[in-house]
Backbone bond lengths (Angstrom), bond angles and torsions (degrees), N, CA, C in turn:
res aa  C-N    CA-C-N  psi(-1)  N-CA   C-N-CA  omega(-1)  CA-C   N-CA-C  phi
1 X - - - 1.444 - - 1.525 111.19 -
2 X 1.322 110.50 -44.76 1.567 113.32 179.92 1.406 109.91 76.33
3 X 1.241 148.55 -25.42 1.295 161.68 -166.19 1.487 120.10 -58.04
4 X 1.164 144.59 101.39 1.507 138.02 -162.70 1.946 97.55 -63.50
5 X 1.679 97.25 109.46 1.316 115.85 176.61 1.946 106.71 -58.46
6 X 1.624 116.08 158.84 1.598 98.10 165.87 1.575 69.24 -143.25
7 X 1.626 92.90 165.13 1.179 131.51 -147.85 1.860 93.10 -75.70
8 X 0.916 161.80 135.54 1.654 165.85 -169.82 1.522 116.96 84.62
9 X 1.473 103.01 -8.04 1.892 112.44 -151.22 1.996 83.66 -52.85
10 X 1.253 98.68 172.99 1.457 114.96 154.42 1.377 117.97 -154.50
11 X 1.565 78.98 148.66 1.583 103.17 156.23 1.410 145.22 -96.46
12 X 1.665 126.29 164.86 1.839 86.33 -164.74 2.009 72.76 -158.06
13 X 1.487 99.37 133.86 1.495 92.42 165.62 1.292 113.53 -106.97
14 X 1.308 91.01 148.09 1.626 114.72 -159.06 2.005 100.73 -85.84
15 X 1.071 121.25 8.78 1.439 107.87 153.16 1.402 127.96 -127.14
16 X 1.536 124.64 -8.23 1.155 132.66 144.51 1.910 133.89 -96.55
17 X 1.276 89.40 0.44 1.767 99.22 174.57 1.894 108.59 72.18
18 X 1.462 115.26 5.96 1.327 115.04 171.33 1.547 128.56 -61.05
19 X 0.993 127.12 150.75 1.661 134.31 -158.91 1.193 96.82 -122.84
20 X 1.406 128.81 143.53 1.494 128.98 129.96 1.588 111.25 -139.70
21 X 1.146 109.53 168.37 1.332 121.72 -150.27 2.115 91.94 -135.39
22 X 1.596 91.69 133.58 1.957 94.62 165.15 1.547 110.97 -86.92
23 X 1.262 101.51 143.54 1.189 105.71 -165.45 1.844 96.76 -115.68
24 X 0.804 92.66 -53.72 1.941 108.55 165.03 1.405 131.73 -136.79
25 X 1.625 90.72 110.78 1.782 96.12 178.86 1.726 115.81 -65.29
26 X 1.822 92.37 147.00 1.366 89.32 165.96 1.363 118.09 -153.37
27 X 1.183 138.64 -164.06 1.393 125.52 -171.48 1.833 99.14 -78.25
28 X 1.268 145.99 156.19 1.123 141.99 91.33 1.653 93.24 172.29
29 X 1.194 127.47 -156.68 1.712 129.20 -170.22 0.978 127.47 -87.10
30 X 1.294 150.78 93.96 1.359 156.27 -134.94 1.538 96.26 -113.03
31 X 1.713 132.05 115.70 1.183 108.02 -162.43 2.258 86.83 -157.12
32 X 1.594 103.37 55.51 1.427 92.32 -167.96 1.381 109.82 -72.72
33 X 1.485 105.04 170.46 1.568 131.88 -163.55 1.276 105.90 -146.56
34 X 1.920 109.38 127.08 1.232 130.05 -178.02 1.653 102.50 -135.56
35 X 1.748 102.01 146.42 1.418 83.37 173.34 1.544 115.84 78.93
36 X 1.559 126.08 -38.99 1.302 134.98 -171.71 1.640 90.28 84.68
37 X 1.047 158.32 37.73 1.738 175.76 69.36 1.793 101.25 -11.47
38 X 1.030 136.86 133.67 1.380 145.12 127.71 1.472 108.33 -51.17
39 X 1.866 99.41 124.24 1.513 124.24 -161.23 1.957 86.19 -77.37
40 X 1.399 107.08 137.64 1.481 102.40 171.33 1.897 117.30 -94.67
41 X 1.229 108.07 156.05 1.730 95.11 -156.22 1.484 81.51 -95.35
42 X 1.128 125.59 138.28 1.737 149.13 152.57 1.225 120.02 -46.64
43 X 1.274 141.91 131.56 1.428 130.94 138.08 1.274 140.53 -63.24
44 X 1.622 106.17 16.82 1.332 126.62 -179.10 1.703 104.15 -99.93
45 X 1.258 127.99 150.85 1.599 137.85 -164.36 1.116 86.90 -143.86
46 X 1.577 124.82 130.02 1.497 140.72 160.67 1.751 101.19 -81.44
47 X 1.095 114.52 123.44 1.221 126.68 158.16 1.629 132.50 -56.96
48 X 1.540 111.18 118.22 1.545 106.00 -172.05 1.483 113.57 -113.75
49 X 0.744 122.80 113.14 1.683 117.65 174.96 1.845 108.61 -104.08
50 X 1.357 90.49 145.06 1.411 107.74 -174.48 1.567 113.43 -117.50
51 X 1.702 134.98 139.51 1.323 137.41 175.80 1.095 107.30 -80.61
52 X 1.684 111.91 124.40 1.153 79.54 -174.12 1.896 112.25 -104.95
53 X 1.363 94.85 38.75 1.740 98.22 -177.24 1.705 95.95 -83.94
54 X 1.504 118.12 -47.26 1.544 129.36 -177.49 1.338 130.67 -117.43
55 X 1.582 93.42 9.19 1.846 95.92 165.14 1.787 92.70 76.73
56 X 1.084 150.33 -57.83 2.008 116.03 163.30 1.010 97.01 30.94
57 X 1.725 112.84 138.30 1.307 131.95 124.12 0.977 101.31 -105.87
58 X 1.519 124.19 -179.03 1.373 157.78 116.29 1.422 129.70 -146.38
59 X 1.550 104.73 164.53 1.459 98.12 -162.76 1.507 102.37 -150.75
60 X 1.898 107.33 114.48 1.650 98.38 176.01 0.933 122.32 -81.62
61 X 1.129 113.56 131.12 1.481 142.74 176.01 1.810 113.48 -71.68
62 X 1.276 128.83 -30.04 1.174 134.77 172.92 1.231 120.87 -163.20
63 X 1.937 110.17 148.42 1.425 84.97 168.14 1.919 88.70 119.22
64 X 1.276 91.63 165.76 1.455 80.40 172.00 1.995 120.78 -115.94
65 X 0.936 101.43 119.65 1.794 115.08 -128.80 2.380 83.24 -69.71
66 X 1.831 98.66 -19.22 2.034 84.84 -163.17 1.408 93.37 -64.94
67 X 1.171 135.34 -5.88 1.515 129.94 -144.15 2.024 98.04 -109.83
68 X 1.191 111.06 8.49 1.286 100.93 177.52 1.280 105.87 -160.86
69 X 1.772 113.67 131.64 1.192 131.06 -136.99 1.292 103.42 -96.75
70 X 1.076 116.35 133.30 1.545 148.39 -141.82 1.533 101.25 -80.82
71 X 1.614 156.69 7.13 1.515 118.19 -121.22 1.267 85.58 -135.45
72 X 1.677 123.11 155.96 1.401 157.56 -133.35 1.467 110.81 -170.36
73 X 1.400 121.50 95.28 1.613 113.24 -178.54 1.288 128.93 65.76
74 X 1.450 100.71 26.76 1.484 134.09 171.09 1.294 112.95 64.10
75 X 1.778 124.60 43.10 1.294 132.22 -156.23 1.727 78.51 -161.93
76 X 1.711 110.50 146.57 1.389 130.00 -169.69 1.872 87.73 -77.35
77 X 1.553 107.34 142.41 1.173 119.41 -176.51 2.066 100.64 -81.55
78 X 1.196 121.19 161.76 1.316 117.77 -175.95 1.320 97.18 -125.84
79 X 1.651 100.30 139.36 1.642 114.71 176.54 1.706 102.85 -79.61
80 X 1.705 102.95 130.92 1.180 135.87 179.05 1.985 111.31 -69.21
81 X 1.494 95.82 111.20 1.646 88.86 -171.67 1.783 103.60 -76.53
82 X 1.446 80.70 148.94 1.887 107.72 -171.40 1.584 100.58 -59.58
């Protein structure tokens, strides 16, 4: 693909409806396969927020992510810049 990956991007194959999500970019060609199909990359980004009392991630995967409360060590979790 060659494409500078960001950290939530997704992918989704277009003959079984499967998802995956980057979790950590890194250098080299990111080029997954489902189905034996090349996975197509989304313009959708899963959102990750991080604690920042203990370093937590998480990252929603679906759903609509403002509607559910974020918190980690009894302190609001913070969204991780792209």
């Amino acid at each position: 693909m060659g494409d500078i990956l960001k950290v939530g991007q997704v992918f989704v194959c277009s003959v079984c409806g499967s998802e995956l999500s980057i979790v950590k970019s890194a250098d080299g060609q990111f080029a997954p396969v489902c189905c034996d199909t090349a996975m197509e990359q989304s313009s959708r980004v899963n959102h990750v927020y991080v604690c920042p009392e203990c370093g937590a991630e998480m990252m929603v995967l679906s759903g609509y992510d403002s509607t559910f409360n974020h918190y980690c060590c009894d302190i609001p979790m913070e969204l991780q810049a792209a």
